[in-house]
N, CA, C and O atoms as a CHARMM CRD file, in Angstrom:
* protein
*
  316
    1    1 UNK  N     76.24200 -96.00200  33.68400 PROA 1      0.00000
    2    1 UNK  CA    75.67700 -94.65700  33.57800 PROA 1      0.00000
    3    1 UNK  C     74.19300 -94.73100  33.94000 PROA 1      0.00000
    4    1 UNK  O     73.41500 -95.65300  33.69200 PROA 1      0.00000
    5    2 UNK  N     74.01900 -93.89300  34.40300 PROA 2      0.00000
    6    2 UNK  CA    71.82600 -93.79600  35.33300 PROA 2      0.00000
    7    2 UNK  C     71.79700 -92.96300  34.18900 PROA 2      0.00000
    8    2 UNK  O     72.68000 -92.63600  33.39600 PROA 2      0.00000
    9    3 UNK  N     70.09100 -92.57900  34.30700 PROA 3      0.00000
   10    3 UNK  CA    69.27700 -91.37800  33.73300 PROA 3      0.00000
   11    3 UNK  C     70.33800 -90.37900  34.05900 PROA 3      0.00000
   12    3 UNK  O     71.13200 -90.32800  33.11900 PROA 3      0.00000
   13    4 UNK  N     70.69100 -89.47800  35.13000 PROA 4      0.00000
   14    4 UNK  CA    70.72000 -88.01700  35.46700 PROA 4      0.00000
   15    4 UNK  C     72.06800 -87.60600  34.61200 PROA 4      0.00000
   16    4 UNK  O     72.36900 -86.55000  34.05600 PROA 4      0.00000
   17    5 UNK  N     72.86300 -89.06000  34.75000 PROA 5      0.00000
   18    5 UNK  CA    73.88500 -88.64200  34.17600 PROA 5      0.00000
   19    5 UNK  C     74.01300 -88.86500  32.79400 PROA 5      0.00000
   20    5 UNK  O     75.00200 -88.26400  32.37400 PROA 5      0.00000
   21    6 UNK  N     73.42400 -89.47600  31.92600 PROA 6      0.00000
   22    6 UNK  CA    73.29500 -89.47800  30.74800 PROA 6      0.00000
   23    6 UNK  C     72.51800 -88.03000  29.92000 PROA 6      0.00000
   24    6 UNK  O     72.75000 -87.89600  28.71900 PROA 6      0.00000
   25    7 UNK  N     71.68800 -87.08600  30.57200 PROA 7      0.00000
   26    7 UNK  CA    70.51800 -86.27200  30.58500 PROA 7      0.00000
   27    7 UNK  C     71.74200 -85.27300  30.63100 PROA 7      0.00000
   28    7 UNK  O     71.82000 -84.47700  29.69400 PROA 7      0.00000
   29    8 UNK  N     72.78100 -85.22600  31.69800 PROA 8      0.00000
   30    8 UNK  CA    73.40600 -84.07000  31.86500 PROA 8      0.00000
   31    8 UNK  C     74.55500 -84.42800  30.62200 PROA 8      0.00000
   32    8 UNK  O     74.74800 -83.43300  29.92400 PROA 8      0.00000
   33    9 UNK  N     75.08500 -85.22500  30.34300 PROA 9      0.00000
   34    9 UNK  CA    76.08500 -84.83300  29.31400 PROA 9      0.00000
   35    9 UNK  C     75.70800 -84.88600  28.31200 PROA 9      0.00000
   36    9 UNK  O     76.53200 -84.55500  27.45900 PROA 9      0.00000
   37   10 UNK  N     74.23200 -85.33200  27.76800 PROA 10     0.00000
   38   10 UNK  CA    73.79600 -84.87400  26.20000 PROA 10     0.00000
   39   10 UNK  C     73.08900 -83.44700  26.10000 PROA 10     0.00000
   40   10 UNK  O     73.01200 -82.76200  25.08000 PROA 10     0.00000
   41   11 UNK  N     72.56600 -83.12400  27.42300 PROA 11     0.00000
   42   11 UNK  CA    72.72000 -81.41800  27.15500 PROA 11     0.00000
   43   11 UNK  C     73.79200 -81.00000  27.13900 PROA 11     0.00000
   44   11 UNK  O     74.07600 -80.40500  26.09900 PROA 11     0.00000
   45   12 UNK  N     74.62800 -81.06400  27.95600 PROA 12     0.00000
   46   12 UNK  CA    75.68200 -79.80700  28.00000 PROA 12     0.00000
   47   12 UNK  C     76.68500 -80.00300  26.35200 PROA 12     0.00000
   48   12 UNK  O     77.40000 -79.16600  25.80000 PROA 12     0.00000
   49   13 UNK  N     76.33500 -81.54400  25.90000 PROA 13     0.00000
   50   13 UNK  CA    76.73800 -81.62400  24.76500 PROA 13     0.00000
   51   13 UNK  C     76.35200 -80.98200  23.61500 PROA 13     0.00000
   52   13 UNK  O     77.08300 -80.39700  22.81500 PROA 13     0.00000
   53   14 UNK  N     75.20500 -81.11900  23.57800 PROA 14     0.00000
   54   14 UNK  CA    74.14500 -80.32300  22.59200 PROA 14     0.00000
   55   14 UNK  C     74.02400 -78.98400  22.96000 PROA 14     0.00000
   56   14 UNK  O     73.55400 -78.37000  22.00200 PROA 14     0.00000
   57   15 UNK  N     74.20100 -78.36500  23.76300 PROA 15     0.00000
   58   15 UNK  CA    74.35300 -76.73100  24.17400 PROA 15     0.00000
   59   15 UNK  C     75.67900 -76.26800  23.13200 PROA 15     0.00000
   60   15 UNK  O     75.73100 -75.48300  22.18500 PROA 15     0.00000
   61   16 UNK  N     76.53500 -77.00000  23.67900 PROA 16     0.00000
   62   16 UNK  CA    77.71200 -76.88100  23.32600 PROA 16     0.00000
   63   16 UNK  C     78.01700 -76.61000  21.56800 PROA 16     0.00000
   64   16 UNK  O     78.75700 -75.82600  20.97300 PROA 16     0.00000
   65   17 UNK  N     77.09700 -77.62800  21.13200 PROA 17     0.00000
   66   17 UNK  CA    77.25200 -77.55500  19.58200 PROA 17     0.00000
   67   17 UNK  C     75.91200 -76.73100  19.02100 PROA 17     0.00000
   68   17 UNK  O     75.82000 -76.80400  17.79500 PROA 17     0.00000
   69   18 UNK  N     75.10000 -76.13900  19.51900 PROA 18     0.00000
   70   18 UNK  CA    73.45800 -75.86900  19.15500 PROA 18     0.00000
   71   18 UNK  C     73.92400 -74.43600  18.20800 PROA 18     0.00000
   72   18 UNK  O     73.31100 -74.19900  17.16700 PROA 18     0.00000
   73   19 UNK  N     75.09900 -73.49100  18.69300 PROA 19     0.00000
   74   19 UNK  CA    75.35900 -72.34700  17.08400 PROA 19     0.00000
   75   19 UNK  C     75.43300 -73.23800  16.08200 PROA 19     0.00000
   76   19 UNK  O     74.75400 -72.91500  15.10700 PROA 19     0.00000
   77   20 UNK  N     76.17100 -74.50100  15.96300 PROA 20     0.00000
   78   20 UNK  CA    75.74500 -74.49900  14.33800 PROA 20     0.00000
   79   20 UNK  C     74.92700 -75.85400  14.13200 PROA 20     0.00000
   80   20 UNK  O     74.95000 -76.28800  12.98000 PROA 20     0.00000
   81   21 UNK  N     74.36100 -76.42900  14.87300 PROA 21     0.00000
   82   21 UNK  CA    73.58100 -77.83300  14.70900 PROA 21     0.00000
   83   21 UNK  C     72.12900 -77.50800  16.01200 PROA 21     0.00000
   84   21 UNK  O     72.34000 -76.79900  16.99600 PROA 21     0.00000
   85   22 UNK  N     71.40200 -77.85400  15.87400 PROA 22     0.00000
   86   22 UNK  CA    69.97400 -77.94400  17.01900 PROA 22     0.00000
   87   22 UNK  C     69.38700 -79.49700  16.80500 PROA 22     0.00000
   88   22 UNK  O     69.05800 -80.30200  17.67600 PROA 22     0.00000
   89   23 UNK  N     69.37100 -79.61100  15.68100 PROA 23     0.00000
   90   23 UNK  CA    68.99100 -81.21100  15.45400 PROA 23     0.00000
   91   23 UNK  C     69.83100 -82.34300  15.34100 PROA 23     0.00000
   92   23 UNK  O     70.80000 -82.16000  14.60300 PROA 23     0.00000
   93   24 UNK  N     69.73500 -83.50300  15.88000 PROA 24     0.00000
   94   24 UNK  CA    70.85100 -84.79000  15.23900 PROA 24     0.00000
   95   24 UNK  C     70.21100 -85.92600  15.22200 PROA 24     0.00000
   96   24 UNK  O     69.11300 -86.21100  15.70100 PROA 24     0.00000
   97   25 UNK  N     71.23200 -86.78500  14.43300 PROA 25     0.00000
   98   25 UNK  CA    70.25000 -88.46100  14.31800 PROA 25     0.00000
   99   25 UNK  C     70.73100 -89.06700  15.83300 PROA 25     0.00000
  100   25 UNK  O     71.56200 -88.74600  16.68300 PROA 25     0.00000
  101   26 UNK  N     69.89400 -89.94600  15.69300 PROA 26     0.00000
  102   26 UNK  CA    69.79900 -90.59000  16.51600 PROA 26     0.00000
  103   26 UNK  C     71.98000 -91.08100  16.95200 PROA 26     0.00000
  104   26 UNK  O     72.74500 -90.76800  17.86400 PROA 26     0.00000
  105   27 UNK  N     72.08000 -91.74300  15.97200 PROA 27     0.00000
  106   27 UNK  CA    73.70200 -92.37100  15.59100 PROA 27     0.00000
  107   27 UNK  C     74.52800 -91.06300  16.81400 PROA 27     0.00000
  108   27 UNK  O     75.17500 -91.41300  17.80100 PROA 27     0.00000
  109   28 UNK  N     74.26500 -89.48200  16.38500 PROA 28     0.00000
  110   28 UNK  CA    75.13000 -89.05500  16.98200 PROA 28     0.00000
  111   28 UNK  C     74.95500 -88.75400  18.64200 PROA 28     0.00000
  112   28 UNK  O     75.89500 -88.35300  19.32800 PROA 28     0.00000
  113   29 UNK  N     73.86200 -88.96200  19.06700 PROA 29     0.00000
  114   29 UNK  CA    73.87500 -88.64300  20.45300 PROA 29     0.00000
  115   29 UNK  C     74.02500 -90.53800  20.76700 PROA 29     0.00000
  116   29 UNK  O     74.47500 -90.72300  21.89800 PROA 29     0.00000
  117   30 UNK  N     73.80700 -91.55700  20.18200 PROA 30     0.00000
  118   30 UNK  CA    75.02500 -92.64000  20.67200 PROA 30     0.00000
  119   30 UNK  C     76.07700 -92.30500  20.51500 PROA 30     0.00000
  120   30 UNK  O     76.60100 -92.81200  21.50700 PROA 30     0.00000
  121   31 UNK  N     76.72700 -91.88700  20.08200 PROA 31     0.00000
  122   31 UNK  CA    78.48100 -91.65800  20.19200 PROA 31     0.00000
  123   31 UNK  C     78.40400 -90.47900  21.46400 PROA 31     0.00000
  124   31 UNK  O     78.87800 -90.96100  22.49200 PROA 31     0.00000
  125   32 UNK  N     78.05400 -89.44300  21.59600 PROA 32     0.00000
  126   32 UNK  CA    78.06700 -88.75100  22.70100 PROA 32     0.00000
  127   32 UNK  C     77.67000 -89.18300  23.94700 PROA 32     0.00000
  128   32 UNK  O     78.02900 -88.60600  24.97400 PROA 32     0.00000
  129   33 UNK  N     76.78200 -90.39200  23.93400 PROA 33     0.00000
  130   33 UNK  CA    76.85900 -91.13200  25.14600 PROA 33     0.00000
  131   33 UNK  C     77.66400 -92.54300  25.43300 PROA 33     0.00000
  132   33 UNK  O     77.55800 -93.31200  26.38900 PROA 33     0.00000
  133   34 UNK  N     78.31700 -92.59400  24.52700 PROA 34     0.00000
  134   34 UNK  CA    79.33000 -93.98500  24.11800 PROA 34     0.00000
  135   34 UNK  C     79.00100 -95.09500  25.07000 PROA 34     0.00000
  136   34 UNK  O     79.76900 -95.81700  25.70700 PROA 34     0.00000
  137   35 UNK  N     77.35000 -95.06800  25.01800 PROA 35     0.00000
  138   35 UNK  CA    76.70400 -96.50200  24.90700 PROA 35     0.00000
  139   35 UNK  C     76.13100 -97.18200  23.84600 PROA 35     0.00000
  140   35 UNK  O     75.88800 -96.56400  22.80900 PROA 35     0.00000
  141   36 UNK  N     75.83500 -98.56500  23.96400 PROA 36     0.00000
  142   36 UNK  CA    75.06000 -99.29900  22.95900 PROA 36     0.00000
  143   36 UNK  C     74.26700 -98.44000  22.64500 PROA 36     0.00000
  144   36 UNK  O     74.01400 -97.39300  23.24100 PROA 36     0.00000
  145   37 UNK  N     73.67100 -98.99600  21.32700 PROA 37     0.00000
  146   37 UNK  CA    72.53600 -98.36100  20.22700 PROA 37     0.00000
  147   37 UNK  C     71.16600 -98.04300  21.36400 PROA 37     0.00000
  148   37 UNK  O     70.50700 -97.00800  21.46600 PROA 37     0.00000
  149   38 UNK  N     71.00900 -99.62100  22.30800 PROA 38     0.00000
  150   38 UNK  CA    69.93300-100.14000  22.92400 PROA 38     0.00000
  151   38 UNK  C     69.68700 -99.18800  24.38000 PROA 38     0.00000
  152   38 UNK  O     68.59500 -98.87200  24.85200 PROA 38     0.00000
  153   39 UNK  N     70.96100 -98.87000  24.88200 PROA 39     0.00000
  154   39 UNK  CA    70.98800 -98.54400  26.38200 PROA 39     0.00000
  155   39 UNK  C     70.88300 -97.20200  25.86700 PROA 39     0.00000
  156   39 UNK  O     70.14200 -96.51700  26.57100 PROA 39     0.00000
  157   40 UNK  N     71.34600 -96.62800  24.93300 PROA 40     0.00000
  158   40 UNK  CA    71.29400 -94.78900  24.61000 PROA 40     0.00000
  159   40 UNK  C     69.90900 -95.19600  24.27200 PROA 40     0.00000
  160   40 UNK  O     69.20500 -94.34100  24.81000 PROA 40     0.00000
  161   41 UNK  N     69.18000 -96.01100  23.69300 PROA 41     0.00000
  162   41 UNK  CA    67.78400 -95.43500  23.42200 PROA 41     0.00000
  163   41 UNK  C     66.71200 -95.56800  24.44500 PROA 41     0.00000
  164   41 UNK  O     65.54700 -95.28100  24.16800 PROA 41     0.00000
  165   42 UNK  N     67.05600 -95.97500  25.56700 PROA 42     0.00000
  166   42 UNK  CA    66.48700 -96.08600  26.65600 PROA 42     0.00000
  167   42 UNK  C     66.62700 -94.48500  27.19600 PROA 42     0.00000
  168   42 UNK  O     65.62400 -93.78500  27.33000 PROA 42     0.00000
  169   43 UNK  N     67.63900 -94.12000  27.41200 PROA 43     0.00000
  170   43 UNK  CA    68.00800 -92.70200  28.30800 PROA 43     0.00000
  171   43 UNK  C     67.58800 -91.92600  27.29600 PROA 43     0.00000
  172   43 UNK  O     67.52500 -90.75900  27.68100 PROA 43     0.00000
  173   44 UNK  N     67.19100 -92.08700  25.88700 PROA 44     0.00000
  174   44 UNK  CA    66.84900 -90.78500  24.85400 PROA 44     0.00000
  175   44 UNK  C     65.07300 -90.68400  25.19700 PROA 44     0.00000
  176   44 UNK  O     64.24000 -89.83900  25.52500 PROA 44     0.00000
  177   45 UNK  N     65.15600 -92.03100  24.90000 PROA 45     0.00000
  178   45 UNK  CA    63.40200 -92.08900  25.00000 PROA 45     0.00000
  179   45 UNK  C     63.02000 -91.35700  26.37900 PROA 45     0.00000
  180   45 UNK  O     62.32500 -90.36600  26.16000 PROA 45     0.00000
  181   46 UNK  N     63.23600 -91.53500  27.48700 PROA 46     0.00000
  182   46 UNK  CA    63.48500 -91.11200  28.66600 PROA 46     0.00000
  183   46 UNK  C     63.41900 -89.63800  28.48600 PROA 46     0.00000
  184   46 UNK  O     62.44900 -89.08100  28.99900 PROA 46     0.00000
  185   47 UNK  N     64.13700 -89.03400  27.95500 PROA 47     0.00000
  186   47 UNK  CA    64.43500 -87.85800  27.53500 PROA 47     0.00000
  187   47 UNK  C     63.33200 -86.66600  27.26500 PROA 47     0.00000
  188   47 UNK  O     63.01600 -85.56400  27.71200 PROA 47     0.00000
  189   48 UNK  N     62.89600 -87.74000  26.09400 PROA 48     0.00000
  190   48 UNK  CA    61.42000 -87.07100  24.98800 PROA 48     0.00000
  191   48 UNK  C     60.39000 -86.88300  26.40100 PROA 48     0.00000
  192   48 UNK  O     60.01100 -85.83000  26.91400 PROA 48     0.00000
  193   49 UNK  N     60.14700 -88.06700  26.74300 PROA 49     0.00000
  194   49 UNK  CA    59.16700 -88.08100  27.99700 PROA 49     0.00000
  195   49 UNK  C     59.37500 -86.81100  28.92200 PROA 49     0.00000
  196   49 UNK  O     58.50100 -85.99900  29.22500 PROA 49     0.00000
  197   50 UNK  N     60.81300 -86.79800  29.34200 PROA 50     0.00000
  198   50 UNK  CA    60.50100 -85.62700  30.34300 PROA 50     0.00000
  199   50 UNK  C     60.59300 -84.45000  29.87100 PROA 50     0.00000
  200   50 UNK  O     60.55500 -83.38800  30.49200 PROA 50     0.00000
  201   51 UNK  N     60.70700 -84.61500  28.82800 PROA 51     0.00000
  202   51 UNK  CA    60.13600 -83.28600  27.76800 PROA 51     0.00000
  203   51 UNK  C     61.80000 -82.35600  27.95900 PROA 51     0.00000
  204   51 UNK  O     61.86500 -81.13800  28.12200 PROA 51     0.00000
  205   52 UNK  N     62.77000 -83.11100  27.90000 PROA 52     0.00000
  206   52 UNK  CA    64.31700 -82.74200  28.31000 PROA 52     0.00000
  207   52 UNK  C     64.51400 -82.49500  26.29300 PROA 52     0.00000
  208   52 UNK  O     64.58600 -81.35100  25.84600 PROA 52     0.00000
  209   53 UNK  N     64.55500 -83.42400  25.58400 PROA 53     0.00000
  210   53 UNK  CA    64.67500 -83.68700  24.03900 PROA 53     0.00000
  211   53 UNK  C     63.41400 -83.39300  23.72600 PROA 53     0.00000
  212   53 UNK  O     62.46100 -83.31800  24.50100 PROA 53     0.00000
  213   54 UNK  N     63.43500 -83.18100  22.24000 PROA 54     0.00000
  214   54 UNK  CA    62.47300 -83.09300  21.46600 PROA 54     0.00000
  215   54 UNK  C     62.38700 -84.09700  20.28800 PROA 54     0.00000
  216   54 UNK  O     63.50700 -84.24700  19.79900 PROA 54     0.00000
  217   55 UNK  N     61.39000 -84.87000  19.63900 PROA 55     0.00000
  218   55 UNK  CA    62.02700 -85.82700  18.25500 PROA 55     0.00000
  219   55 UNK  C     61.18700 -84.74500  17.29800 PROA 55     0.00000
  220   55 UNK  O     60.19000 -84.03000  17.40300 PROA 55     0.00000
  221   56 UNK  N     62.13100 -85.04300  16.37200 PROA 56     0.00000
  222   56 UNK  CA    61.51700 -83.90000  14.93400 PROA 56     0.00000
  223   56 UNK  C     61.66300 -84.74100  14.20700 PROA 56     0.00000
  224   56 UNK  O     62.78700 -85.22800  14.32800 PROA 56     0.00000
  225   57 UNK  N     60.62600 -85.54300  12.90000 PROA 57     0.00000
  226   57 UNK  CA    60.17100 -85.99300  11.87800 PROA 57     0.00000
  227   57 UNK  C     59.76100 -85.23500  10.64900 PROA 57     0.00000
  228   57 UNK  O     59.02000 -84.27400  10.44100 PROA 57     0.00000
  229   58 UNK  N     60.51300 -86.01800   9.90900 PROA 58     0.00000
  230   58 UNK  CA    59.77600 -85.29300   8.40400 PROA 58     0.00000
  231   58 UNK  C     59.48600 -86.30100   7.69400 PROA 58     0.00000
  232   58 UNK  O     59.92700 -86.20600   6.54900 PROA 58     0.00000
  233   59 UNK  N     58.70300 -87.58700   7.99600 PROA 59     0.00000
  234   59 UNK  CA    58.59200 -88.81600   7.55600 PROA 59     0.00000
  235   59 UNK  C     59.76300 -89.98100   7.55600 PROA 59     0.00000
  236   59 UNK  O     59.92900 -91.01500   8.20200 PROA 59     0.00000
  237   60 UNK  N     60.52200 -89.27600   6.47000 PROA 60     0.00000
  238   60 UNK  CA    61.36500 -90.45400   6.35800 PROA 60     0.00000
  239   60 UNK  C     62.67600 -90.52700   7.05500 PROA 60     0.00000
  240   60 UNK  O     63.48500 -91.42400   6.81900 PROA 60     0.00000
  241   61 UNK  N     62.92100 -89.37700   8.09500 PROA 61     0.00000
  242   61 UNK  CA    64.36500 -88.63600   8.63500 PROA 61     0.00000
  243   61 UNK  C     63.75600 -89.01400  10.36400 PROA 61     0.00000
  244   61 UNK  O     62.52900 -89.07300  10.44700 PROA 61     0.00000
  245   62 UNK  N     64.34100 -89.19300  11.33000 PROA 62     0.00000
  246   62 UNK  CA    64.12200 -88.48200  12.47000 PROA 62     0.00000
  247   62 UNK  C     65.15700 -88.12200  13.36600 PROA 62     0.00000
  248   62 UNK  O     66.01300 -88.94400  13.69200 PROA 62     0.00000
  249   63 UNK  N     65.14600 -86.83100  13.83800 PROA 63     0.00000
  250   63 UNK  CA    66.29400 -86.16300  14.54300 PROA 63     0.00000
  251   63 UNK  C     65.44900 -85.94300  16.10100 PROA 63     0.00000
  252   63 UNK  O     64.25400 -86.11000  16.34300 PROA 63     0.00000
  253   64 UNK  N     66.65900 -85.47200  17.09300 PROA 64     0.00000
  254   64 UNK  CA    66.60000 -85.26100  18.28100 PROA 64     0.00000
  255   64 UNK  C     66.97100 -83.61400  18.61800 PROA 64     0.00000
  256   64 UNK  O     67.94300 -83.14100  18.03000 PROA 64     0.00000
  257   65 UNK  N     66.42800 -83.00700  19.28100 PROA 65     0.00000
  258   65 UNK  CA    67.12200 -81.84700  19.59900 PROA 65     0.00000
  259   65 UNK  C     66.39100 -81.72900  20.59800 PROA 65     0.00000
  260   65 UNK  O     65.40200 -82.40000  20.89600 PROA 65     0.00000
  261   66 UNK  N     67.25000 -80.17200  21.58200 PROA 66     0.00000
  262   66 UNK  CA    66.59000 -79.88100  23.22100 PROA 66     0.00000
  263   66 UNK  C     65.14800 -78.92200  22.84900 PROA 66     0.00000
  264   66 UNK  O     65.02200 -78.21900  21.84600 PROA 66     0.00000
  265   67 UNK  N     64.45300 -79.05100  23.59400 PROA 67     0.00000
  266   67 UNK  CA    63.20200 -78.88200  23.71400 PROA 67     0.00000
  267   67 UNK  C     63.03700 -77.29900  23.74400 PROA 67     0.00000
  268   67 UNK  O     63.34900 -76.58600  24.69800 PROA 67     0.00000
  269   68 UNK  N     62.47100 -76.85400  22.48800 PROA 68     0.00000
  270   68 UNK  CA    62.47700 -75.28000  22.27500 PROA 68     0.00000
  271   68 UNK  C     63.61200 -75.19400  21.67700 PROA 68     0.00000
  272   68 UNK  O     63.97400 -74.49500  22.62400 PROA 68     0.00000
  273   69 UNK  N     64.37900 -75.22300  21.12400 PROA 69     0.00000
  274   69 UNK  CA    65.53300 -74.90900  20.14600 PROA 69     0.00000
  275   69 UNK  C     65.46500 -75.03900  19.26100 PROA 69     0.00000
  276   69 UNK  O     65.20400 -76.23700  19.14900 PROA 69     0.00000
  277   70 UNK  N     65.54800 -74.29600  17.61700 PROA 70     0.00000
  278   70 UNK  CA    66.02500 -74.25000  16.75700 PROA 70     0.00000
  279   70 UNK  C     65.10800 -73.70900  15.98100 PROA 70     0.00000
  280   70 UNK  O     64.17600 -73.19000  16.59500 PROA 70     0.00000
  281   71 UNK  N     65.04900 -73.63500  14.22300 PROA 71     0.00000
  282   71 UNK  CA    64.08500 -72.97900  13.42100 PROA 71     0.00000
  283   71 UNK  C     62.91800 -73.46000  13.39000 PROA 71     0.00000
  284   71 UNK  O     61.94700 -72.70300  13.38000 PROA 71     0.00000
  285   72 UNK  N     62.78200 -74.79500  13.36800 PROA 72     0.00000
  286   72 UNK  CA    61.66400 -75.79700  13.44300 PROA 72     0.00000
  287   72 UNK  C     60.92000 -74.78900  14.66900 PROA 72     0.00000
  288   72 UNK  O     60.00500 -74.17700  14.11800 PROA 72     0.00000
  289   73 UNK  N     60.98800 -74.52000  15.74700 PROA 73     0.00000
  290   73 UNK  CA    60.55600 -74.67200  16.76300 PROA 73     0.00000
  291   73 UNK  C     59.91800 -72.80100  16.47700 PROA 73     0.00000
  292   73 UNK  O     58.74400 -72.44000  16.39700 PROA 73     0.00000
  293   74 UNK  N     60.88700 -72.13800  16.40400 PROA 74     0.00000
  294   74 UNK  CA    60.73700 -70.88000  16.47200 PROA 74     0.00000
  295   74 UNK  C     59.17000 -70.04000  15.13200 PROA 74     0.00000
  296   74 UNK  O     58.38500 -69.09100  15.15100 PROA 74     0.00000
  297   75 UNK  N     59.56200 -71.25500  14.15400 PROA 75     0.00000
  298   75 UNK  CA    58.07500 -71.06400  13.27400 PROA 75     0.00000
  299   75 UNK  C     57.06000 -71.73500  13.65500 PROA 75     0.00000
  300   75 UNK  O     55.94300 -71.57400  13.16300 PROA 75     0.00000
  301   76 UNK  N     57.28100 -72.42600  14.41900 PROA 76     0.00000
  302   76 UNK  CA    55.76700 -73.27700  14.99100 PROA 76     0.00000
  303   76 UNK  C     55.22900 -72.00100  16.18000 PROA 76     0.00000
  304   76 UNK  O     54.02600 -71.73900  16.17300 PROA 76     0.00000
  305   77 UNK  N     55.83700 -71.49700  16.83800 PROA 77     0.00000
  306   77 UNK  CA    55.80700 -70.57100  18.12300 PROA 77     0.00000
  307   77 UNK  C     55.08300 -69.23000  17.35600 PROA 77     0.00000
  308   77 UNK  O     54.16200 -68.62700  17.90600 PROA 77     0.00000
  309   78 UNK  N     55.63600 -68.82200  15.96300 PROA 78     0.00000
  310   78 UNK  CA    54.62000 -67.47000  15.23400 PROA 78     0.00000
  311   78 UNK  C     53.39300 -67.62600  15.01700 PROA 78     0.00000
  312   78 UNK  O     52.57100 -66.76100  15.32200 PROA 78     0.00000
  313   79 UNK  N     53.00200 -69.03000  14.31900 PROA 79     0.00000
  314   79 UNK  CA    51.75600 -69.37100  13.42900 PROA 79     0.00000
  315   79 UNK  C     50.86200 -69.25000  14.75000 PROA 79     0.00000
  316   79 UNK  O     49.64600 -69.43100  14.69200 PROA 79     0.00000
């Protein structure tokens, strides 16, 4: 699997599920790319960079979601 194609099936994956989820751990977009821990974190990191994903932290948690999506995002956009 390259970049383009890893990029296209964790969006259309995450589109797919974003009514009732916008954020996930790390664990589940490896299973949606049913590569190693190591090779999905190459194409995620990849991701953040091209500003394709977003990482959301709350210290001790960190999730992934697409860039501009979800509540997190929509209260940062009022203030």
């Amino acid at each position: 699997m390259n970049q383009a194609e890893a990029t296209e099936k964790l969006v259309e994956a995450l589109k797919k599920k974003q009514k009732t989820k916008t954020k996930f751990y790390f664990s589940d977009l490896v299973k949606i790319l049913d590569e190693k821990p190591r090779a999905a974190k190459e194409f995620i990191s990849q991701m953040v960079r091209d500003e394709v994903l977003e990482l959301w932290s709350s210290g001790s948690t960190s999730m992934y979601g697409l860039k501009g999506l979800g509540k997190q995002h929509a209260t940062e956009e009022n203030e």
